[in-house]
KOLMIMAR-372838 format. One record per residue: chain; residue in three letters; x, y, z of N, C-alpha, C in turn; residue number from 1. Coordinates in nm, 3 decimals. Each point is the difference from the previous one (the first is absolute). Last residue first. Layout:
BEGIN
(site "A", "ALA", (X, Y, Z), (X, Y, Z), (X, Y, Z), NUM),
...
% end
This chain:
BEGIN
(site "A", "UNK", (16.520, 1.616, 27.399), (0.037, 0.194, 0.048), (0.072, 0.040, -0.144), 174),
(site "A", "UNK", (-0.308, -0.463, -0.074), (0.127, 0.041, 0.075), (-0.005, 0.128, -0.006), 173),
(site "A", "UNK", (-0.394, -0.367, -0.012), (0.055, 0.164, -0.046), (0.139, 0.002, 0.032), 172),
(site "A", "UNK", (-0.241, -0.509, -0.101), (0.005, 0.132, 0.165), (0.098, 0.122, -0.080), 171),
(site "A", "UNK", (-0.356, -0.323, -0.317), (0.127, -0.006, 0.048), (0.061, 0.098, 0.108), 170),
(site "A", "UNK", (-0.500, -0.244, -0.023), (0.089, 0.090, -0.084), (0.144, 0.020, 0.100), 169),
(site "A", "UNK", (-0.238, -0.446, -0.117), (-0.008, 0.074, 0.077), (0.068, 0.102, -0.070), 168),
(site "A", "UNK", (-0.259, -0.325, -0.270), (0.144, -0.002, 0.069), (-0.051, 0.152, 0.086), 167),
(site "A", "UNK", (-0.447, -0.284, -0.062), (0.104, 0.119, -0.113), (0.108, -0.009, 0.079), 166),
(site "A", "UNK", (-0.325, -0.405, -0.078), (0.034, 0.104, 0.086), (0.082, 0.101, -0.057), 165),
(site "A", "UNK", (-0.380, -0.230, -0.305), (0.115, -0.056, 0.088), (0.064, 0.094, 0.086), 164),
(site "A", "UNK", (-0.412, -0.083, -0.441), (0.066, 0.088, 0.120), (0.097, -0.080, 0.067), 163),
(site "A", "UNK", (-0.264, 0.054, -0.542), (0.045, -0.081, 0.116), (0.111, 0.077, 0.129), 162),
(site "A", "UNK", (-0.283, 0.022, -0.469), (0.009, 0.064, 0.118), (-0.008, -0.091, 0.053), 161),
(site "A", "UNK", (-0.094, 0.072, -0.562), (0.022, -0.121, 0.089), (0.072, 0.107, 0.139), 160),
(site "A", "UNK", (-0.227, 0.051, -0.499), (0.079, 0.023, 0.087), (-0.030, -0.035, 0.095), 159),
(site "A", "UNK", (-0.124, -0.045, -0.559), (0.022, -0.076, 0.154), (0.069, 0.032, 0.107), 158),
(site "A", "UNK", (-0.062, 0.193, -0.411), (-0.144, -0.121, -0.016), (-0.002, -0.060, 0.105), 157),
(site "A", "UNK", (0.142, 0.522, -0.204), (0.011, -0.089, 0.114), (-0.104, -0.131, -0.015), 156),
(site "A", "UNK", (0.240, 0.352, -0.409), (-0.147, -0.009, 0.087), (0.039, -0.131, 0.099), 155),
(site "A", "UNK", (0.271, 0.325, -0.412), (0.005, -0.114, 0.092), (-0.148, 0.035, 0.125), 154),
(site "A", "UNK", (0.076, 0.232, -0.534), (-0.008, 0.043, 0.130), (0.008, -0.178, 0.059), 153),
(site "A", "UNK", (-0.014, 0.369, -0.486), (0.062, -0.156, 0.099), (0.013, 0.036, 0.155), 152),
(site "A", "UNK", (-0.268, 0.218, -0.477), (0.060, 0.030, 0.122), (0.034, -0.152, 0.063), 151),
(site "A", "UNK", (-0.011, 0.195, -0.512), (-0.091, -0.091, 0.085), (0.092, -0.045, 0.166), 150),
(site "A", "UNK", (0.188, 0.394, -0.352), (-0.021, -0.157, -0.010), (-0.097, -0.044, 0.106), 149),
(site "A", "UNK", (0.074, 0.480, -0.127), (-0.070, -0.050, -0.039), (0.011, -0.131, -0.009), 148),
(site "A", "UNK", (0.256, 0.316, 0.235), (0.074, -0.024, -0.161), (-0.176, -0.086, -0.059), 147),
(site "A", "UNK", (-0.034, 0.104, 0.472), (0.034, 0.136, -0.096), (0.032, -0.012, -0.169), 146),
(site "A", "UNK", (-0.258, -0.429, 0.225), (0.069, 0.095, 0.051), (0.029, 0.124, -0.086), 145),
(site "A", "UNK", (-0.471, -0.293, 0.005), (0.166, -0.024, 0.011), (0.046, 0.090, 0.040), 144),
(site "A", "UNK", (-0.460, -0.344, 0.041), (0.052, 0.113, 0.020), (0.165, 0.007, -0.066), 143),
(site "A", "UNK", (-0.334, -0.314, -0.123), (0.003, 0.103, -0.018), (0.008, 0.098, 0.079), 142),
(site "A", "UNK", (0.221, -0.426, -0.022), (-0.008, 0.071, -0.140), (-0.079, 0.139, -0.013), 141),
(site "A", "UNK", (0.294, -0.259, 0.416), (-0.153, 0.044, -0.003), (-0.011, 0.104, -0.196), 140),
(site "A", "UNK", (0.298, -0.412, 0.265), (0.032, 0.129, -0.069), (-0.125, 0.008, -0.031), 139),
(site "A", "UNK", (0.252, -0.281, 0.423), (-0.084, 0.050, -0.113), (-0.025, 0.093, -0.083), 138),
(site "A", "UNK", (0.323, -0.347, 0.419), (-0.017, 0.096, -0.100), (-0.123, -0.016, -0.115), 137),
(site "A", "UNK", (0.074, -0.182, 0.498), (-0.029, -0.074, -0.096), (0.000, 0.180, -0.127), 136),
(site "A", "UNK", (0.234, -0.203, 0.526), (-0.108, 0.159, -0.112), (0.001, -0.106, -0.118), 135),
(site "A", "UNK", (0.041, -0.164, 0.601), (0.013, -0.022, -0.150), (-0.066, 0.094, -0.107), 134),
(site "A", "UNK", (0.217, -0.008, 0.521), (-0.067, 0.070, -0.059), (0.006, -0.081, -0.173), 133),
(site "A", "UNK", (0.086, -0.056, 0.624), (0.058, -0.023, -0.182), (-0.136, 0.033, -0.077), 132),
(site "A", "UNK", (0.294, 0.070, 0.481), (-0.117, 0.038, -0.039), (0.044, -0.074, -0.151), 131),
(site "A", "UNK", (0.125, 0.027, 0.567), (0.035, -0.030, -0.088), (-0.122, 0.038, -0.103), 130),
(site "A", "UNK", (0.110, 0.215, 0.448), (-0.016, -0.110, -0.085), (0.041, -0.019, -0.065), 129),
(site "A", "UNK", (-0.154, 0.355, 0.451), (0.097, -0.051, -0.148), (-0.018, -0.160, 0.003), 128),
(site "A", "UNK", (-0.243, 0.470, 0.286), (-0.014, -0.110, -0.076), (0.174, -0.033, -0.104), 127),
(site "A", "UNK", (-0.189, 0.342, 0.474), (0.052, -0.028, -0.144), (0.041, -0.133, -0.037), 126),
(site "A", "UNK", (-0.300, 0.436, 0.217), (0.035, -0.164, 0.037), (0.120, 0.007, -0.123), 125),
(site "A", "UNK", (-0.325, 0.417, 0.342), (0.067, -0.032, -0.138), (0.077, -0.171, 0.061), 124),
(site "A", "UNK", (-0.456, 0.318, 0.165), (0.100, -0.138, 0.031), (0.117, 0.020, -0.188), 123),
(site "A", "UNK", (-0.435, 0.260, 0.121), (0.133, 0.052, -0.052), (0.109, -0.046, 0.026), 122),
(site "A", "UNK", (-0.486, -0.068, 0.068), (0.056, -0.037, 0.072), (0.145, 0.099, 0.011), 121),
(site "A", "UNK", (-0.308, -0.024, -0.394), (-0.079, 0.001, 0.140), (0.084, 0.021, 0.115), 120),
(site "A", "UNK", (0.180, -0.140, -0.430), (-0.009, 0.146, 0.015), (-0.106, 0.019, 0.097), 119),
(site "A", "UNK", (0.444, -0.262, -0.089), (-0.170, -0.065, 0.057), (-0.041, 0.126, 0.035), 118),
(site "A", "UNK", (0.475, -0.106, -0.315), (-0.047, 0.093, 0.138), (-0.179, -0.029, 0.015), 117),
(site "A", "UNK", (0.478, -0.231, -0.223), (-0.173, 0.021, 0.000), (0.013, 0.054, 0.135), 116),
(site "A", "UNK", (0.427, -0.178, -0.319), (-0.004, 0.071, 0.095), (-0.155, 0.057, -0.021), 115),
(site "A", "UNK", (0.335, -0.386, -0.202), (-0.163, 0.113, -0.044), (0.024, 0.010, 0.148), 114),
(site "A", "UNK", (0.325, -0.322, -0.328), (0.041, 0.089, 0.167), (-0.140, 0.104, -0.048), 113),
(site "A", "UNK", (0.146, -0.451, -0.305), (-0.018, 0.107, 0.056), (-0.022, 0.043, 0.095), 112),
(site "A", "UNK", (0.260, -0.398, -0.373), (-0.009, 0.114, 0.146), (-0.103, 0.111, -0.010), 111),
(site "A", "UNK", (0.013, -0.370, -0.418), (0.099, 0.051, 0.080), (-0.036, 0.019, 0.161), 110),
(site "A", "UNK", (-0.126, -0.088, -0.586), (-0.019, -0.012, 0.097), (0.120, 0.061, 0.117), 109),
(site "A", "UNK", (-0.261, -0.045, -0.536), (0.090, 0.060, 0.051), (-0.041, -0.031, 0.225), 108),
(site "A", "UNK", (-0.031, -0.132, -0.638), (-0.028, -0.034, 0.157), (0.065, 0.075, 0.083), 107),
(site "A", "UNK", (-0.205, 0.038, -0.527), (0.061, 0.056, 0.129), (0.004, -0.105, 0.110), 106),
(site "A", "UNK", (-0.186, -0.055, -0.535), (0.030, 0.002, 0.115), (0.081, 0.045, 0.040), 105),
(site "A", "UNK", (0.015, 0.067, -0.458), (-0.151, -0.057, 0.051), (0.014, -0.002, 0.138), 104),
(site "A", "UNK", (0.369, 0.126, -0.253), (-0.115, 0.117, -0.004), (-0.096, -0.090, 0.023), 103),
(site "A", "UNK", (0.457, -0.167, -0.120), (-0.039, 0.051, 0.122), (-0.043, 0.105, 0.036), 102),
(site "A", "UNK", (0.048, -0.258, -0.408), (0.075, 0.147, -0.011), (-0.031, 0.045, 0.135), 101),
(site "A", "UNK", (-0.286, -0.402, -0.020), (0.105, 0.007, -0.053), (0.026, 0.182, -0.018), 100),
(site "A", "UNK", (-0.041, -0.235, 0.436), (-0.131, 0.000, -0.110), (0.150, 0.047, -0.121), 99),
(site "A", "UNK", (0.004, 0.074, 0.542), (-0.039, -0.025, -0.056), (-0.027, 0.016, -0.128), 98),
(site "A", "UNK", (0.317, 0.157, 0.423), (-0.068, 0.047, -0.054), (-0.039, -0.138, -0.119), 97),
(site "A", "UNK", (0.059, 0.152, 0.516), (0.055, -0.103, -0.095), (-0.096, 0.001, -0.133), 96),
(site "A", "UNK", (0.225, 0.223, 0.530), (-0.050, 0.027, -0.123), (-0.004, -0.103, -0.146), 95),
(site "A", "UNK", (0.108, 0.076, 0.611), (-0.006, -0.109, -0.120), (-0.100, 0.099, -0.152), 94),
(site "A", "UNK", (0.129, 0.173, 0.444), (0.125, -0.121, 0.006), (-0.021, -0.084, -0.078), 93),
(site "A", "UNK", (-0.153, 0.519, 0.168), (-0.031, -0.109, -0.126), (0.096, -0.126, 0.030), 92),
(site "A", "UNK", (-0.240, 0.340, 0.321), (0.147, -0.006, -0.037), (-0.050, -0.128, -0.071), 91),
(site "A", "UNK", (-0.330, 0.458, 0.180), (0.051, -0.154, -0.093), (0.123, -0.057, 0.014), 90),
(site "A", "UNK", (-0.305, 0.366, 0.299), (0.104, -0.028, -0.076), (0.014, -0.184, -0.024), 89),
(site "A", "UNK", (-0.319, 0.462, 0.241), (-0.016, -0.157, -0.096), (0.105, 0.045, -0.080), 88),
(site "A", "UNK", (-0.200, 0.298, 0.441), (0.088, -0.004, -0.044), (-0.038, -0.142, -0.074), 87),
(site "A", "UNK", (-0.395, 0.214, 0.195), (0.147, 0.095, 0.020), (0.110, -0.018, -0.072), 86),
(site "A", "UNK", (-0.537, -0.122, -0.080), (0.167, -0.071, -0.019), (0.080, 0.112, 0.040), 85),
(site "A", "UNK", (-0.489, -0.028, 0.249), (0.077, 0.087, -0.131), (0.115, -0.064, 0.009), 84),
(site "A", "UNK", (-0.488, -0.215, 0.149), (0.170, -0.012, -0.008), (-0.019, 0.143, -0.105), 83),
(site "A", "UNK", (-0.416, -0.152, 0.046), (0.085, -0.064, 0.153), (0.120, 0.043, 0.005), 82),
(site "A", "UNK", (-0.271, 0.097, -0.385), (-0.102, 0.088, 0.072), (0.071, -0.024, 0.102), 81),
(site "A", "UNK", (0.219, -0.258, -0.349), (0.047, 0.161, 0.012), (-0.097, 0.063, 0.103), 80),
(site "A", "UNK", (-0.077, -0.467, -0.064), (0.156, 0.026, 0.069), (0.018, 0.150, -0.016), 79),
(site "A", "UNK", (-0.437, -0.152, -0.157), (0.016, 0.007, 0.096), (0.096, 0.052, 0.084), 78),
(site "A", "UNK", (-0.046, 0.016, -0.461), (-0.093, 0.095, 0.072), (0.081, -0.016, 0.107), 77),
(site "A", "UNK", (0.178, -0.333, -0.222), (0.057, 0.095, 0.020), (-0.103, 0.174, 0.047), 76),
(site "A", "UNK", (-0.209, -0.453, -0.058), (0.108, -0.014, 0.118), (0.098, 0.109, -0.006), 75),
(site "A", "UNK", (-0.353, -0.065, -0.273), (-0.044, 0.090, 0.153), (0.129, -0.051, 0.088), 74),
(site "A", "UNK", (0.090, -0.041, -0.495), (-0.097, 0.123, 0.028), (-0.039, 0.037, 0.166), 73),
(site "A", "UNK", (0.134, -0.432, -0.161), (0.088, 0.096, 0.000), (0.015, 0.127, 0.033), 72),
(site "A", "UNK", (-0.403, -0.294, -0.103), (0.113, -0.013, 0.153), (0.147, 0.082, 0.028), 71),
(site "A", "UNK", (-0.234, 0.007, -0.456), (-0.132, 0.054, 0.158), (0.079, 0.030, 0.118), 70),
(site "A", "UNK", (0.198, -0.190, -0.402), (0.012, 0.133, -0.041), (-0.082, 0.012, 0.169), 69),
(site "A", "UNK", (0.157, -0.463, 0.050), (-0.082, 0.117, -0.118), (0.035, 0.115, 0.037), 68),
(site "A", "UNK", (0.215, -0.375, 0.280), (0.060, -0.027, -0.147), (-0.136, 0.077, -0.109), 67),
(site "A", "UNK", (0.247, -0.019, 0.505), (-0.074, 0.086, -0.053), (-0.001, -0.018, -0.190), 66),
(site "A", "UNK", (0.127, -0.295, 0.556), (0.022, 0.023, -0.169), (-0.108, 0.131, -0.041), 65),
(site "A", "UNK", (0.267, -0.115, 0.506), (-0.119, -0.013, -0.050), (0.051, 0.061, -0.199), 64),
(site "A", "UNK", (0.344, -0.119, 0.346), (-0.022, -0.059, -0.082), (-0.173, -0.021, -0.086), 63),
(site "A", "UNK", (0.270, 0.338, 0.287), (-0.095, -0.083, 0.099), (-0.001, -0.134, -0.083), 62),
(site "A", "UNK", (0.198, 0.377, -0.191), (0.122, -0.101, 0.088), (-0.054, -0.096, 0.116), 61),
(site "A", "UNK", (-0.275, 0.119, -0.507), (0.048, 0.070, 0.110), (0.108, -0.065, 0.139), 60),
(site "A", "UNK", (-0.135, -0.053, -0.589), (-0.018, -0.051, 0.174), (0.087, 0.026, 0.060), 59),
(site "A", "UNK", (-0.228, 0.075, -0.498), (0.060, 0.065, 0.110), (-0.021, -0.082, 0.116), 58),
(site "A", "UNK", (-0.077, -0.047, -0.567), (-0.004, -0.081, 0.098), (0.089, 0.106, 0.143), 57),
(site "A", "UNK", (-0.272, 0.079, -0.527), (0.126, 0.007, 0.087), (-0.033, -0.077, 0.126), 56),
(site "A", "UNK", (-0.259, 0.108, -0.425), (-0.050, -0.107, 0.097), (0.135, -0.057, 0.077), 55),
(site "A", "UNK", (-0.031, 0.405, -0.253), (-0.157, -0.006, 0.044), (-0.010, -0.117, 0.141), 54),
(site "A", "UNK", (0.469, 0.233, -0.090), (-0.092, -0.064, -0.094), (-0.108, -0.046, 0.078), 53),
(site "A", "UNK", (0.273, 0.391, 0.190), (0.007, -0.083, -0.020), (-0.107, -0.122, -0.130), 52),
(site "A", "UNK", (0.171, 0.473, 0.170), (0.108, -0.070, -0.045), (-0.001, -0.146, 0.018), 51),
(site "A", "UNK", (-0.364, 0.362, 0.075), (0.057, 0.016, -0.117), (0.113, -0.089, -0.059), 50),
(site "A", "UNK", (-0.153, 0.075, 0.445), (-0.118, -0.104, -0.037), (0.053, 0.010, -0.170), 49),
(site "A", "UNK", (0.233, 0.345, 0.237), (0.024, -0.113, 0.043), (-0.051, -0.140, -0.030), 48),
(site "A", "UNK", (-0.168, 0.421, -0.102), (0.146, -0.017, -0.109), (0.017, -0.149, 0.084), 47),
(site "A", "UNK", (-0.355, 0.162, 0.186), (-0.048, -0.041, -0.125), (0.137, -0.033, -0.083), 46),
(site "A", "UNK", (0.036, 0.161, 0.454), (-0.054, -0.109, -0.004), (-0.042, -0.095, -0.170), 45),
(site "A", "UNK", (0.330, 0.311, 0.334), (-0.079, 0.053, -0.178), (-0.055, -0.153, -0.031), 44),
(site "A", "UNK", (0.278, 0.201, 0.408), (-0.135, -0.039, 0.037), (-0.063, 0.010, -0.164), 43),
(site "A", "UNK", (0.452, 0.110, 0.150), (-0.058, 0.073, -0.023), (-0.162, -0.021, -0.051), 42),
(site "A", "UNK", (0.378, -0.334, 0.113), (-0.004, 0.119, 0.098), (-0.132, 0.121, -0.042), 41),
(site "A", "UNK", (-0.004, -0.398, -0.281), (0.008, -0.024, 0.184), (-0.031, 0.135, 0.081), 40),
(site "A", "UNK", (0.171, 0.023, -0.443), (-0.129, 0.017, 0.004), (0.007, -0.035, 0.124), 39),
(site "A", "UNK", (0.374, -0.004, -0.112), (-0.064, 0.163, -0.009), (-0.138, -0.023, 0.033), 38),
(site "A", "UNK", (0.231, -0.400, -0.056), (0.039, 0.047, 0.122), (-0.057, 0.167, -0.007), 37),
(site "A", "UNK", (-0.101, -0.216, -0.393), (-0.070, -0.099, 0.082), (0.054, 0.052, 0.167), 36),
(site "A", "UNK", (0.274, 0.152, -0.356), (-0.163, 0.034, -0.048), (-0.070, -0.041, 0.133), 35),
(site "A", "UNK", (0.394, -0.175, -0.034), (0.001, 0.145, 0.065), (-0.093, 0.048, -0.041), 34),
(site "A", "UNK", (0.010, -0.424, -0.213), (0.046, 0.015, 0.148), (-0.014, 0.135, 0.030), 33),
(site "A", "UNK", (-0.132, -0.176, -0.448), (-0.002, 0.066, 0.114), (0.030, 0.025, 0.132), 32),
(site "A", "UNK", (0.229, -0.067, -0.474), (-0.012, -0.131, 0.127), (-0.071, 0.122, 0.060), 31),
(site "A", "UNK", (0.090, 0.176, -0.474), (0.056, -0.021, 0.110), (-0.105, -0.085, 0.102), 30),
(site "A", "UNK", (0.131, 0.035, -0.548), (-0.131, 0.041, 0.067), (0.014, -0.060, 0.163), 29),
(site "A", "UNK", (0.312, 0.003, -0.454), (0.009, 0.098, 0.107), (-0.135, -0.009, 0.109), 28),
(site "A", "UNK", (0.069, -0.209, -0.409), (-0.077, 0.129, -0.010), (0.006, 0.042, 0.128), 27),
(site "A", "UNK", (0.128, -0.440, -0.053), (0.077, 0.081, -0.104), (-0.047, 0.166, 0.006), 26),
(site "A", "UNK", (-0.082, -0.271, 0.463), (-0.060, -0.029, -0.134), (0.107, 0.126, -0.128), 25),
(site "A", "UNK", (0.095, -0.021, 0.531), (0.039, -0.135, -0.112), (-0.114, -0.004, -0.103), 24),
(site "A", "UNK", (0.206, 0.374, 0.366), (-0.072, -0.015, -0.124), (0.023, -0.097, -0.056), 23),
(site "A", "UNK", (-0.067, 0.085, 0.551), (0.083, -0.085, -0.123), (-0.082, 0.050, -0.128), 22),
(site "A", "UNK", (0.097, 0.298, 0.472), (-0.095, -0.025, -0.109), (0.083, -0.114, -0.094), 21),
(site "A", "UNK", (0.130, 0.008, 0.482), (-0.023, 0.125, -0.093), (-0.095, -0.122, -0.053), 20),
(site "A", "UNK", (0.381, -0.080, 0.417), (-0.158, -0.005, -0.035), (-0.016, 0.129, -0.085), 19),
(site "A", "UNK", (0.509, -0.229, 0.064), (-0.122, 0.105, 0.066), (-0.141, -0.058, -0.070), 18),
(site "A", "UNK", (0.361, -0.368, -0.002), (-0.004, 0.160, -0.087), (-0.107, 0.031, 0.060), 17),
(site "A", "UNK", (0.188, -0.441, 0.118), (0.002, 0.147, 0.089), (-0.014, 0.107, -0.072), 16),
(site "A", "UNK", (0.016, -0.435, -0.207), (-0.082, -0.017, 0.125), (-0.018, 0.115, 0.117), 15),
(site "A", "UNK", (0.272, 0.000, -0.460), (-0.144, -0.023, 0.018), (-0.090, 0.005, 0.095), 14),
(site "A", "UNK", (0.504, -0.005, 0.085), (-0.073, 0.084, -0.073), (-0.104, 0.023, -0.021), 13),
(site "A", "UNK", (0.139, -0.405, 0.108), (0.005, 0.069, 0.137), (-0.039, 0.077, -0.036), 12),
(site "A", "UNK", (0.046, -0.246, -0.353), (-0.101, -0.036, 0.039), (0.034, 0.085, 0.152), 11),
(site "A", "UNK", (0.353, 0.066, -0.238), (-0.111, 0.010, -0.084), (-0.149, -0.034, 0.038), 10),
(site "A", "UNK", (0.403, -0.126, 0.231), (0.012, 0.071, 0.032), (-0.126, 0.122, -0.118), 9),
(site "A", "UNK", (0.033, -0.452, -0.036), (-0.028, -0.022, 0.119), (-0.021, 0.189, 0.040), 8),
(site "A", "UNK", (0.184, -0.212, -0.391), (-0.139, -0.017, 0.024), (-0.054, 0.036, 0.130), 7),
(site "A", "UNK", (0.436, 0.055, -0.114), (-0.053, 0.121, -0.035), (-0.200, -0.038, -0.042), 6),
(site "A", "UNK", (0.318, -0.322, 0.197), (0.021, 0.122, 0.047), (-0.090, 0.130, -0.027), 5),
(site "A", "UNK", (0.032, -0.443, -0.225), (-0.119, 0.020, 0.085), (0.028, 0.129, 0.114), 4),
(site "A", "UNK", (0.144, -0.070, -0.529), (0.048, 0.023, 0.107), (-0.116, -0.015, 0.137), 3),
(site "A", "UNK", (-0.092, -0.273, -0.473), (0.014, 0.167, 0.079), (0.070, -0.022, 0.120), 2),
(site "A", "UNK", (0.078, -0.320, -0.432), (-0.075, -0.003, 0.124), (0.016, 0.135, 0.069), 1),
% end
């Protein structure tokens, strides 16, 4: 029977490792997350529309759904012509990886803190939540990589936004 000590103190671990890139397919082929936060900030609308499957599912922390290539399309037009992301951070508190040799699914969920500036106005706000994200891994036969294997790549089928109050920030000390 396992130590539940070191279950416990093993599962705390997990639950606080920084925010990065997960490589969970054998081929190394990394979790976009920070893909997906570069893009935000830097308004790349087509890479962004890039990380997801045709008939992905997005809902917003309004709980409106964006489930085509179309809608997707004008709802991020839209949020980048209203908002520049000043600041988007993840904190992962759940990674779960799927399938067999755990290379078919991703789940990944958690915390985030987005800092939007309202570019009319130049009101800055700031949003946090919660967020969950499902990748469904694919290997595109004809594209590949440097060594010439058929490129692997994770694609978004479902991300999910949800809001709640943000903790206060913590008071400066001298």
């Amino acid at each position: 029977m396992p130590n539940r000590h070191v279950l416990v103190v093993a599962t705390a671990l997990l639950l606080t490792a920084p925010a990065r890139d997960v490589a969970a397919d054998p081929r190394n082929a990394p979790i976009p997350t920070n893909r997906f936060i570069d893009d935000m900030r830097r308004k790349n609308i087509d890479d962004v529309l890039s990380l997801y499957t045709p008939d992905a599912v997005f809902v917003d922390f309004f709980g409106r759904k964006f489930a085509t290539v179309d809608t997707r399309r004008t709802f991020f037009e839209q949020t980048f012509q209203t908002f520049d992301t000043e600041d988007l951070v993840f904190e992962h508190l759940l990674t779960v990886i799927r399938g067999p040799f755990h290379s078919e699914t991703v789940e990944q969920g958690g915390e985030y803190t987005e800092v939007l500036r309202t570019r009319d106005t130049d009101e800055v706000q700031r949003y946090c939540g919660d967020y969950h994200v499902l990748y469904k891994h694919f290997v595109d036969s004809l594209q590949s990589d440097q060594s010439g294997k058929p490129e692997s790549k994770w694609l978004i089928t479902l991300q999910e936004w949800a809001l709640k109050p943000c903790p206060l920030p913590s008071p400066m000390h001298p």
